[in-house]
N, C-alpha and C positions, 0 to 999 in steps of 0.2 A: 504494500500500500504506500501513496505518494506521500509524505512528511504534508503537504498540503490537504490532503485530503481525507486524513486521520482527525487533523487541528479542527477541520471542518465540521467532520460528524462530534468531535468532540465537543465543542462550544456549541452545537445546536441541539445534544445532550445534558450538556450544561444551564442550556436555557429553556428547559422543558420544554421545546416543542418538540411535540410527537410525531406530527403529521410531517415537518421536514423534515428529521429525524427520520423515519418510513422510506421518504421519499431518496434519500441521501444514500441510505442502505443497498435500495432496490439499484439505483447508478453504480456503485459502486461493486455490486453483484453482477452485472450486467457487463460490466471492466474485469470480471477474472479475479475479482478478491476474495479473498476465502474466507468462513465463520470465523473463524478464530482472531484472526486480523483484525476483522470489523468488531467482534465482542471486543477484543483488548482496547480499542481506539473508544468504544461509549464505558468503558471503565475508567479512561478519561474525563466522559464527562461527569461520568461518577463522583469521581475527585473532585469535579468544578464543583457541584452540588456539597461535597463534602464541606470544600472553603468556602462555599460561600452560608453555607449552617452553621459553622464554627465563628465566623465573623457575624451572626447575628440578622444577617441578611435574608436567610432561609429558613423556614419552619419543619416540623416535622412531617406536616405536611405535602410540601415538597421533598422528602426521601420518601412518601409513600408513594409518592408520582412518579418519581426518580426508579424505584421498583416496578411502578406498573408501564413505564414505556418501557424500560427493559424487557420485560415479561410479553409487552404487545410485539416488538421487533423479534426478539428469537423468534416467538410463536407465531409470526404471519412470514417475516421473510427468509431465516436461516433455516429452512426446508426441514423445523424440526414439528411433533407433534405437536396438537393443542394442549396446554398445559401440562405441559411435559415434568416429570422430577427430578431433578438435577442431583437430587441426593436427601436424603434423611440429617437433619439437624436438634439436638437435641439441647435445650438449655439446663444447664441446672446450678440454682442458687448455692454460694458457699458462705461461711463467716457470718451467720445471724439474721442475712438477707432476704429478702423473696425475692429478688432482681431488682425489684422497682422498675423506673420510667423506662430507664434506659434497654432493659432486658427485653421489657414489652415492646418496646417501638422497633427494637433490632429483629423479634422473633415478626413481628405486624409485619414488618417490609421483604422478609424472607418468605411468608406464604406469598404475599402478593408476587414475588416473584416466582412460584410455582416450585419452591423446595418445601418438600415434607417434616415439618413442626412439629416438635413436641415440650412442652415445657414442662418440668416435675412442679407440683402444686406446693410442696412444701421444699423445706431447706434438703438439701442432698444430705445423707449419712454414707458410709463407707458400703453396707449392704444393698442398701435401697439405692444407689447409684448405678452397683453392679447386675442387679438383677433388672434396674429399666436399661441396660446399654445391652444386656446378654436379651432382653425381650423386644428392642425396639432397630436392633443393631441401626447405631448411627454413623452415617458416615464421617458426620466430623460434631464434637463434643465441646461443647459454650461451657466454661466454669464460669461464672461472673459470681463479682462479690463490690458491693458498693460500700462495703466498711473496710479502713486502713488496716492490714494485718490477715487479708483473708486471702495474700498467696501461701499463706501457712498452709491452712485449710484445703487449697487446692492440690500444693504437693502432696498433700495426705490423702487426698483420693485419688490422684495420678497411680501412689505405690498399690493402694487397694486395687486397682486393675490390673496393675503388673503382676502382683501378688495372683488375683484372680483369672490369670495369664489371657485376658481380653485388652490388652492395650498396645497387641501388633495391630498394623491395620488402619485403628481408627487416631485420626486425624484431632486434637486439643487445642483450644484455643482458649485460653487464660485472658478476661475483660475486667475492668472496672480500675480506679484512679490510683495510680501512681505503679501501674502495671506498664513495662515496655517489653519489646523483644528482645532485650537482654533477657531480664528477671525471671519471664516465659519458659525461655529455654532453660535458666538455673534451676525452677521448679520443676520442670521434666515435661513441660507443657511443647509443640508444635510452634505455636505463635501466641503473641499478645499485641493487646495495643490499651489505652485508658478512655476509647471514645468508642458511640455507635460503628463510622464510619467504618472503621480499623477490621471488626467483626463482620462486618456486612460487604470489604474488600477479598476479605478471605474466603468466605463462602464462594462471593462471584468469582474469585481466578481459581477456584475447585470446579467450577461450572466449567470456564471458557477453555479449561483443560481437557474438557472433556468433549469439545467441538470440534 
């Protein structure tokens, strides 16, 4: 794909129109560009969406739009099925939490992209972890924790799965504030990050990996 025409689908991903968005794809399909290409360039605008939430300028309701043109573009023009699943996601609260705002609005814009949801209703324990990831097999596992001190908490369910020898395979993703992809990886975690975005990046380049 042309550096021009990457920048392009991106900022009119960026600027949630769907319908040039569509139309940009459909050209660009038409020129020999291949899924994967075209997903990585609206992760782009993904990102514009990101900065421009993070500066105050976007609501949450623009990431849920931001999901659903995603979800409208694979699904009418990269020749995949209607509502297709991209994979099994699985949240679950650590450190005292139910996830709060944040948890909900990152699982909220993952259905609407057509990935299969699941959130545990209470705090995760070391058992009841293992036995929803052994009944729901996820492809990639949300620890979030919105209180300081709950990547404790986290490496201590990471070892229960190793322990419980379920933690080849599936894919962890360590969320909430003052969590980076250092810390992520020291906890035994995949990735991390301390925002929506970060979580809801991850998901989508396990998707476009699979385009």
């Amino acid at each position: 794909m042309r550096k021009e025409d990457r920048e392009t689908l991106a900022s009119l991903m960026g600027e949630l129109d769907e319908m040039r968005v569509l139309e940009q794809v459909v050209v660009l399909q038409t020129r020999g560009v291949s899924p994967h290409d075209i997903f990585q360039a609206l992760l782009d605008g993904v990102k514009e969406v990101d900065a421009l939430y993070e500066d105050g300028r976007y609501f949450i309701a623009d990431l849920v739009m931001a999901g659903h043109i995603l979800k409208s573009v694979v699904s009418k023009t990269l020749g995949l099925r209607p509502n297709p699943r991209f994979g099994r996601i699985l949240f679950a609260a650590v450190g005292g939490d139910d996830g709060g705002v944040a948890q909900s609005v990152a699982a909220e814009v993952l259905r609407q992209n057509a990935f299969d949801v699941q959130s545990m209703e209470e705090e995760a324990h070391g058992a009841s972890l293992v036995a929803q990831v052994r009944a729901f097999r996820p492809h990639v596992l949300v620890l979030s924790g919105d209180r300081s001190g709950a990547e404790g908490g986290m490496a201590a369910h990471i070892r229960e799965l190793e322990k419980a020898e379920i933690r080849q395979g599936l894919l962890i993703f360590a969320g909430g504030p003052g969590i980076t992809p250092q810390l992520a990886g020291e906890i035994g975690a995949d990735a991390g990050g301390g925002t929506v975005m970060g979580c809801l990046r991850y998901c989508y380049e396990r998707m476009a990996s699979h385009l």
